[in-house]
Structures are given as C-alpha cells and as structure tokens.
N, C-alpha and C positions, 0 to 999 in steps of 0.2 A: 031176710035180715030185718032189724027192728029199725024204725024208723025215729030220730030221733026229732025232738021241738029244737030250739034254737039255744034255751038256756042248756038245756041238755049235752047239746052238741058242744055247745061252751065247757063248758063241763068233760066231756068224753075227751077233749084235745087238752085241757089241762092236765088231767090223767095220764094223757098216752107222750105229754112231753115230759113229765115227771118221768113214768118208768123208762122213757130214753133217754133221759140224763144220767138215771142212774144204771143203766146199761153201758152206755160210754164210757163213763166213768172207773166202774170195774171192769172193761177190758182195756182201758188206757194202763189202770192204773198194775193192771196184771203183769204187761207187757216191763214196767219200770221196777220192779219187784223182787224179777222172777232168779236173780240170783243169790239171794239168797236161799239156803236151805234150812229144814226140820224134822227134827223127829218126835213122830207121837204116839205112843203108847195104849193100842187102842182095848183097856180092858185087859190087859194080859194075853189077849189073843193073837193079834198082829200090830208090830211095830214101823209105824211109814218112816219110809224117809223121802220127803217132798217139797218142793218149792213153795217160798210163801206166796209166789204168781200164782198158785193156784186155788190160794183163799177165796180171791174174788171172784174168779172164773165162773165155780158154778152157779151166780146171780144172773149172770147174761143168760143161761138155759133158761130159768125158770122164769125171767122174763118175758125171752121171747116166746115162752107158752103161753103165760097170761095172753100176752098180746094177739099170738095163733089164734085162742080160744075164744077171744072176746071181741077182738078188732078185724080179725080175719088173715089169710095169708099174705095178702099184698101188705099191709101194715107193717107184720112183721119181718119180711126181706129188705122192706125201706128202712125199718132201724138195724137190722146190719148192715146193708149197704152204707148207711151215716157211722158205723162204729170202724166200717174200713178207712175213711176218709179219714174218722178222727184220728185212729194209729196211725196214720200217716204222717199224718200235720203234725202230731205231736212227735214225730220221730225227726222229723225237719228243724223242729223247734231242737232238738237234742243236738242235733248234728250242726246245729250254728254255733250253738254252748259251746260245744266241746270244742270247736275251731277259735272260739273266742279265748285269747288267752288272758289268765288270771293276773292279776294287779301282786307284790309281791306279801302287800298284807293281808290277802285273800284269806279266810279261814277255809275255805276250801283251794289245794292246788289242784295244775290240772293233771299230774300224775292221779290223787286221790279223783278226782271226777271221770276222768277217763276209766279207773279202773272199777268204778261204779255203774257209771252208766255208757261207756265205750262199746261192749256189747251188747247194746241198746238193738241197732240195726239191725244184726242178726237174728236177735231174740224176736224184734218187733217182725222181718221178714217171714221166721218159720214160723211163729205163731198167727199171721194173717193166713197164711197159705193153710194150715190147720184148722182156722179161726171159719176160713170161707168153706172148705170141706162139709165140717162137723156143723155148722149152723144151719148152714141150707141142705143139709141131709137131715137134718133136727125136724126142720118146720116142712120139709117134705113128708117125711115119714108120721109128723102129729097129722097133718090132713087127711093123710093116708087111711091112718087109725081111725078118724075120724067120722069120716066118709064109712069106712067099714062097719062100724058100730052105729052109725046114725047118732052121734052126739052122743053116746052113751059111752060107760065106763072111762070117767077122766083120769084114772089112776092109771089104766092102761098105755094110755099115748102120752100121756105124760113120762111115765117111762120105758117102756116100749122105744121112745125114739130117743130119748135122752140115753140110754145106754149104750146104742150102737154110734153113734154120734157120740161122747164121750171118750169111744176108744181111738176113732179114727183118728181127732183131736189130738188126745194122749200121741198115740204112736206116731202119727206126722210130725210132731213140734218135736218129740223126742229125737226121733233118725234125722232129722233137717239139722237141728243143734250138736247132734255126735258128727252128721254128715261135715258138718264147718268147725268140727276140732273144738266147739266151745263145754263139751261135755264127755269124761272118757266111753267108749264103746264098753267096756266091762262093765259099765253101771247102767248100760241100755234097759236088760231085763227086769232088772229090779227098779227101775223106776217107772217103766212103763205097767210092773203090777201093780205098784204103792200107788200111782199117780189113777188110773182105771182104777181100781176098786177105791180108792178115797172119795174118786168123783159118783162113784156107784152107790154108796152109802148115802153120801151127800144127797144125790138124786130120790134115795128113796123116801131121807126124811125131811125133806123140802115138798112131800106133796100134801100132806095136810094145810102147809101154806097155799098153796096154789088152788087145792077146796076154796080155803077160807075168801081168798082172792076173786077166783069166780062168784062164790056165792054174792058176797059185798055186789059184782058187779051185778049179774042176773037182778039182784032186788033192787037195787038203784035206777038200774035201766031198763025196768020189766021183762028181763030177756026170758025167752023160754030153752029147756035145756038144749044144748049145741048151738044156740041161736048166737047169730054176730051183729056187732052193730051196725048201720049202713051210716058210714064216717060221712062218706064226701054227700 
C-alpha cells in the first residue's frame, strides 16, 4: 500500500467523504422513489418496465468499486455499513411524518403522503436486506478478482462481481416486496429480467467511468497498478 504525506491524506479523506455522500445519497434516495414506475424503449430491441429506484442504484456499485480499488476492502464495507444506518434513519424520519398529522391547509394530506411514501418501510426493509446481500458479495467477489489477477484486468472484477451481485439484489428486493403484497406476483418475472439486465447494461457502461476514475486516482496518488492507499 502507497503511503500517503499529510496534505495527501487530506486530500484522500476529502475524496472518500465525497463519494460517500454521494453513495448515501443514491441509496436513500432509491429507497423514496422506488414506486414509481417506467418504461424504456431500448433501441427497438427490448422494452423495460422498471422502477425509477433503480436509476440511482447503480452509482452505489460503481462507487463502492472505486472505493474497493483504491482505498481497499475495509473502506468500502465502512461506507455500506454508513448507508445501512443512513436507510434506517431516514426511514425513522418517514415514520414520524407520516404519524404526524397534516394541518387542514396542508398542500400535502396525509391520505396523499401516506400513499406516497407509506410504503416507505417495506420498500426501505427489502431493499436493505437486498442492499446488505448484493454489496458485500459485490466487494467480496472484486478482492476475489483481484487477488486472482494480481491487480490486473479492471474491467474484469468490475464486472464480474457487479453482475452476480446485481441479480441477488434484483431478485431479493423483488420476492421480499411480492412477499409483502406491495407488488403483484405475475409481474415477479418480468421485472426481475427488466430490473437485471437494465442493471447489466448499466454495469457494463459505467466502466470506462470507473478507468477514468482509477486512473485520476493512480496519478494523483502515485499509485502503482492494484496498488491501495494506506488511509489510516
């Protein structure tokens, strides 16, 4: 591991609180989202129909690669571990709202807020339980790659682990939410292919970011290839 100076290190923690805000952020904001639905058109070839939760979704993967790749494993279990607490808190926060009753000149009542974000719980419940699966099989499976290739082929364990991780994701949140009545069981199948391969696609072309990402880092921080930074 590369050893850092002081400004340096100043520097490396400004970084790494950046991409975990905006890590948090897209899985907060996934979780308050995610009932809406869309359809997209992709090419003429296949048409999704899929939650807008799952726009932001796949930024927490390619984050917590960055992170994997550059700050090292323990790094990036600490920003999921902070993005389960954050769902949480923010779901606390919802569930006090929603008990709080509306004034009558409210522009929002609480029939409309309950039916927006009522099934907030549920959603926020199967999606952590999904959330904790697929992330820490994510950044197990990048070290994995990692370790096997000796730092080589970033394209690999970038996806490589982001795809099987993806599906568990997909299908856990999917069965948890038909499990609890809040999604009908006939549209299991087809959403759990729209929802997987949407995030498939995604994964694939989000890794020229994740190059661009590394590289910035390697030249900033004189790292050599596979090399992590030694944080603490």
């Amino acid at each position: 591991m590369a050893k850092l100076l002081l400004k340096d290190k100043l520097a490396a923690q400004r970084v790494y609180l950046i991409l975990a805000g905006l890590f948090i952020a897209s899985l907060v904001v996934s979780n308050l989202i995610f009932q809406k639905f869309f359809s997209w058109d992709f090419f003429g070839i296949y048409t999704f129909e899929i939650s807008v939760g799952i726009l932001p979704y796949p930024v927490t993967f390619l984050i917590t690669d960055i992170i994997s790749e550059i700050y090292g494993k323990k790094k990036a279990n600490q920003v999921v571990t902070t993005g389960i607490f954050a769902s949480f808190f923010s779901l606390l926060i919802i569930y006090t709202a929603d008990a709080v009753p509306a004034t009558e000149w409210s522009p929002i009542d609480n029939d409309l807020f309950t039916k927006v974000f009522g099934a907030t719980t549920i959603a926020v419940f199967a999606s952590m339980v999904a959330y904790l699966l697929a992330q820490y099989i994510d950044i197990h499976l990048f070290h994995f790659w990692k370790r096997l290739t000796k730092g080589k082929h970033l394209w690999l364990r970038n996806n490589f682990s982001t795809f099987l991780s993806q599906f568990v994701d997909t299908f856990s949140v999917l069965f948890l939410l038909c499990s609890f009545n809040k999604i009908e069981w006939d549209l299991f199948g087809a959403l759990l292919f729209s929802g997987f391969l949407f995030k498939v696609i995604v994964a694939a072309l989000d890794t020229p970011l994740l190059y661009a990402a590394v590289y910035a880092f390697r030249k900033r921080f004189k790292l050599k290839q596979g090399e992590e930074l030694k944080y603490n």
